[in-house]
GUMINU-602998 format. One record per residue (C-alpha): x, y, z; residue in one letter. Coordinates in steps of 0.5 Angstrom, whole numbers, plus 500, padded with zeros to 3 digits. Layout:
# residues N
XYZA;...
This chain:
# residues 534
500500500X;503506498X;500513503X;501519502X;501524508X;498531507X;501536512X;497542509X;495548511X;488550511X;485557513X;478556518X;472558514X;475559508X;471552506X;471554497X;480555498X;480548502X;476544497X;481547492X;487545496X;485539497X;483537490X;490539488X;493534492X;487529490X;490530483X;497530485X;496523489X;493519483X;499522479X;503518484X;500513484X;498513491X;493508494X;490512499X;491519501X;490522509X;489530510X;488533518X;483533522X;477538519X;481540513X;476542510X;473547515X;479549518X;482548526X;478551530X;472553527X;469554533X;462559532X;462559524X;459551526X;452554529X;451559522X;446554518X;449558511X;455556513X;454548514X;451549508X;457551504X;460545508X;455539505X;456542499X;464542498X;464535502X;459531497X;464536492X;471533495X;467526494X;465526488X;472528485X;475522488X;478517483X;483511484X;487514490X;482512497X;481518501X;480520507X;479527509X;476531515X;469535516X;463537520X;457533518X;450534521X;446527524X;441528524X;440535528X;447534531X;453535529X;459530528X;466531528X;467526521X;472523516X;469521510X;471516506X;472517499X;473512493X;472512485X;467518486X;463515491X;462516499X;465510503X;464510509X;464516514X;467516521X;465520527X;470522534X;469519540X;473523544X;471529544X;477534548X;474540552X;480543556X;485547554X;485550547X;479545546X;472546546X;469540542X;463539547X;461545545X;459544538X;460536537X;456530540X;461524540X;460518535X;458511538X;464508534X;460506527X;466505521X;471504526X;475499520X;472499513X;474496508X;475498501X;480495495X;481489499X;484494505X;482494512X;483502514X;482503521X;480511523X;481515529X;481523530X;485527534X;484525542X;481517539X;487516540X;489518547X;485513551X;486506552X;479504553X;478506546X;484504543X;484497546X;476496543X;479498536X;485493536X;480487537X;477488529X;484487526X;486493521X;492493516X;494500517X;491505523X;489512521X;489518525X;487524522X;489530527X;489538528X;493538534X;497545536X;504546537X;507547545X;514546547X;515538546X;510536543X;513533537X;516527543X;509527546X;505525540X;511520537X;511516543X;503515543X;503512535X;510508537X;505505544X;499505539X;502501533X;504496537X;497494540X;494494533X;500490530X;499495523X;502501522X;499508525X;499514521X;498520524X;497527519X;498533522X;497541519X;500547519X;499554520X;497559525X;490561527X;489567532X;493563538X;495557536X;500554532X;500548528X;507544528X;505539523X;509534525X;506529521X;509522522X;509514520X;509508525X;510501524X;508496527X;513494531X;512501533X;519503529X;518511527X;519510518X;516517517X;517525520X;515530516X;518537517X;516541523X;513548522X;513546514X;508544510X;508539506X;507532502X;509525504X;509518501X;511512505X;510505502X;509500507X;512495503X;520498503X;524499508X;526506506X;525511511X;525519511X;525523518X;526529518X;529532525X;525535530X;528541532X;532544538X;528547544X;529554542X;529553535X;522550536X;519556539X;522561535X;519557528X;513558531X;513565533X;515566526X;509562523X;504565528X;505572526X;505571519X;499568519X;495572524X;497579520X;497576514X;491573515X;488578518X;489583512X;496586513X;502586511X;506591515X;507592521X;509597526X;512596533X;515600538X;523600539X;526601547X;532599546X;530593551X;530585549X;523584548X;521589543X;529587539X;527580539X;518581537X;522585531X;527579529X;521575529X;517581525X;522581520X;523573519X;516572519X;514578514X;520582511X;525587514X;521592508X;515591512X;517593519X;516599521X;521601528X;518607532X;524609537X;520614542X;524617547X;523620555X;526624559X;529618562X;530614557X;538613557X;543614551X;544606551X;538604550X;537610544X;544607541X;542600543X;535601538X;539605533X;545598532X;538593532X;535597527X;541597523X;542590524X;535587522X;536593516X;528596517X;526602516X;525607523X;522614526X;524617532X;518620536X;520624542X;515623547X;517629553X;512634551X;507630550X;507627557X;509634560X;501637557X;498632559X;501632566X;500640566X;493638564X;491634571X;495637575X;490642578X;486636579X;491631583X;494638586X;486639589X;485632591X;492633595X;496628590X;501632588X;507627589X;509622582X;507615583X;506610578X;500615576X;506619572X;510612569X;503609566X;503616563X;509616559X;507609557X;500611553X;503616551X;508611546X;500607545X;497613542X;503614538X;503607536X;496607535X;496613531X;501610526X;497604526X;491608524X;494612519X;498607515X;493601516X;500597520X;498592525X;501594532X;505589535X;506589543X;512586545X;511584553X;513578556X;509572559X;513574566X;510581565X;504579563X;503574569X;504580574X;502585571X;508589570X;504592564X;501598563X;493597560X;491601554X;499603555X;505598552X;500592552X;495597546X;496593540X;494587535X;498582536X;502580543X;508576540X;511574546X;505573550X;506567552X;514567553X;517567559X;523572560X;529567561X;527564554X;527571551X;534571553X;534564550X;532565543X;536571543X;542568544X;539562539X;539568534X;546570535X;549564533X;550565526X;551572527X;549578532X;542579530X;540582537X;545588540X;549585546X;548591549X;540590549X;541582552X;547584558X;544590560X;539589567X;532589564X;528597564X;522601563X;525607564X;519610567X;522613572X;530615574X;535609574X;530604574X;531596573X;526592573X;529588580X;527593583X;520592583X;520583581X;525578584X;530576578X;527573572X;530567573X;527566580X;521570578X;519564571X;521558576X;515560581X;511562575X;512556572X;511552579X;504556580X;501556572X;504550569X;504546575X;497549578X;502547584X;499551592X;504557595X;506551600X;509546595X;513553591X;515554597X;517546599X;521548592X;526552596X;523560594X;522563600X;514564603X;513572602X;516572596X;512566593X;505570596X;507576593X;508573586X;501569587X;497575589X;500580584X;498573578X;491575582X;491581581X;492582574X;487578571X;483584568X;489586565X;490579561X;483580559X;484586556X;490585553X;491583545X;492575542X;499572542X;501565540X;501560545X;507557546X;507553553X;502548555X;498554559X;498560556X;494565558X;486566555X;485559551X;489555556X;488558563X;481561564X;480564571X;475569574X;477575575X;473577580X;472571585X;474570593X;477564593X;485565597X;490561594X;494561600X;
């Protein structure tokens, strides 16, 4: 049996470019003399499609373009992914197609809702009907996605025997992933004794990014097949030959910038856009979101705003000017100083009758939405989308300024702990030096007021991202941060702040998610409750 893997790249809702992509590859698998060819979970729609599902106009264009892909089918059996109704219920399908007719169909069983899932929302699970068909003397066993995960399931499945096991998938990218995936199909292929293709797409959808990793296991739970990470592509794989292609899985660090990559040029050009605008503070964050910006999009495209303060030292002015040299785009430079003097002439007759006179962060946050007006006004004017540049540390404690440096379109490095934006900015500068390395050995700054460093108000990011971790990732109690050798106050203080700035993430733009709990999708929290977390 010759298979081909299509780790294709769908957009959600745009179901008549879908049919056309994966008519394409229709006709391209016959030319390959493909026995049977395999697309992701929901290719036709798109990953998630979330509420488009509940709009009839919408299920209409879909039965439509199904019973298209159908009737386009010829030698090469197919297997795509799609919403169906049944009856008055909609399923998460694969349908299979032959010579022009409809094969069989096969719903999803295990519906995922955590996390960036939201399946029971829309679908109602399948009752395991066409699990195996057979069509040209095969027997091709189906799943879908999370049909794989449990071993209740999968061990139902393995007693009606199959000569080959397929998976079709839309699953996101977070950081080793790829391994997690590998060793289910290796652990699956070995309890159906056949083989387990698993087809991945790719691309970026708000949020999330799709990684692909698309792969090919046999029996013996021996990997024949990976295809390349963050790439998308089409893979053929005969069961008979030995022959095998496996595409590395790449670094940690390099993982994690590809999909940065990916998912901000998917989400600006997506979205409409195909310049962009952000402002350049000489700091780490906003040179590494602008790295990002010019791999995804092209220096020509980006457009670096330096906007001074009265406290912005000579370095960091220096340290944006050598970045924007380096990455060779294009640059202003918009003091802001007068700017924040009116305004601070404006309120001050009213702090002064309230007996508020005294600088506080009243006048830091000032000078920051004094640079999102600025930013905003340019985005407004030229049609660029705004990216922020703050990191998930930032962003977790709320060391940000609302309607300040977090006002924007898309939020890059949202769900990047700062240790590793010093990771990727190290990873950049192997080759040669993309980011300044002023900017990565400097002690981090807002520069909101004089002298002042990030350390001043957060303990080092290296302890700071260890206790996040420990309290997102891990969900784990203050005690037990604590027992991990942080001192008591210090823990406490990082949870209540993580606390305290939810209305702040609630407000603030997408960003791409990264880790196994981003903020929004993953993490879901109240912002208003009473329940103390220690």
């Amino acid at each position: 049996m010759k298979i081909r893997l299509e780790q294709c790249m769908p957009r959600v809702g745009d179901i008549n470019g879908n049919t056309h992509l994966i008519c394409q590859a229709m006709q391209a698998a016959e030319r390959h003399h493909c026995d049977l060819l395999v697309f992701p979970e929901l290719v036709l729609t798109g990953y998630p499609p979330e509420d488009l599902l509940l709009r009839p106009i919408f299920m209409d264009e879909v039965e439509k373009s199904v019973q298209h892909v159908i009737g386009q089918s010829k030698q090469s059996i197919v297997v795509f992914g799609a919403p169906r109704f049944d009856g008055d219920c909609l399923k998460n399908s694969a349908f299979v197609a032959c010579h022009g007719q409809l094969v069989a169909v096969y719903d999803k069983q295990r519906l995922p809702n955590y996390g960036v899932f939201d399946e029971q929302r829309y679908f109602v699970k399948g009752n395991g009907e066409n699990a195996v068909v057979e069509v040209n003397g095969w027997r091709i066993g189906l799943g879908i996605c999370e049909d794989l995960w449990h071993d209740e399931l999968v061990s139902k499945q393995a007693k009606q025997g199959c000569d080959v096991w397929l998976n079709l998938n839309a699953s996101p990218f977070h950081e080793g992933k790829q391994q997690q995936r590998e060793s289910l199909t290796a652990k699956r292929a070995k309890q159906f004794g056949c083989p387990v293709v698993y087809v991945n797409p790719v691309g970026g959808q708000d949020e999330i990014v799709f990684d692909g990793g698309s792969h090919l296991m046999d029996a013996s739970g021996e990997l024949l097949l990976r295809a390349s990470l963050f790439v998308p592509t089409s893979c053929d794989v005969d069961l008979t030959s030995v022959d095998c292609c496996i595409h590395d899985i790449p670094q940690r660090m390099q993982q994690i910038y590809q999909a940065l990559v990916l998912g901000t040029k998917d989400y600006v050009q997506r979205n409409g856009s195909t310049q962009v605008v952000l402002g350049l503070s000489g700091g780490i964050d906003s040179a590494l979101t602008a790295a990002i910006a010019v791999h995804a999009l092209g220096k020509e495209n980006v457009l670096g705003v330096l906007l001074p303060s009265s406290f912005s030292s000579d370095h960091s002015i220096k340290d944006a000017l050598d970045l924007v040299e380096n990455l060779g785009i294009e640059s202003i430079t918009l003091p802001i100083a007068e700017s924040v003097s009116a305004l601070e002439h404006t309120l001050a007759e009213t702090f002064k009758t309230w007996g508020k006179e005294k600088a506080d962060v009243t006048e830091e946050n000032i000078q920051a939405r004094a640079r999102g007006v600025l930013l905003m006004a340019i985005s407004n004017k030229t049609g660029r989308m705004l990216l922020t540049t703050g990191n998930k540390s930032e962003m977790a404690v709320g060391y940000a300024t609302l309607y300040g440096d977090m006002a924007g379109g898309f939020a890059v490095l949202k769900d990047v702990y700062k240790m590793d934006v010093f990771a990727l900015c190290h990873y950049l500068n192997q080759a040669q030096q993309v980011i300044p390395q002023n900017t990565i050995d400097k002690p981090p700054s807002a520069e909101l007021r004089p002298d002042q460093k990030d350390s001043d108000s957060l303990p080092d990011y290296e302890v700071l991202d260890a206790i996040l971790k420990a309290s997102i990732e891990d969900r784990l109690s203050v005690a037990e941060i604590v027992a991990l050798g942080y001192a008591e106050d210090e823990v406490k203080r990082i949870v209540h702040l993580v606390n305290l700035a939810e209305y702040k993430r609630r407000q603030a733009p997408p960003g791409i998610k990264i880790t196994e709990k981003a903020f929004g999708r993953d993490r879901r929290y109240p912002i208003t409750h009473a329940f103390r977390m220690f």
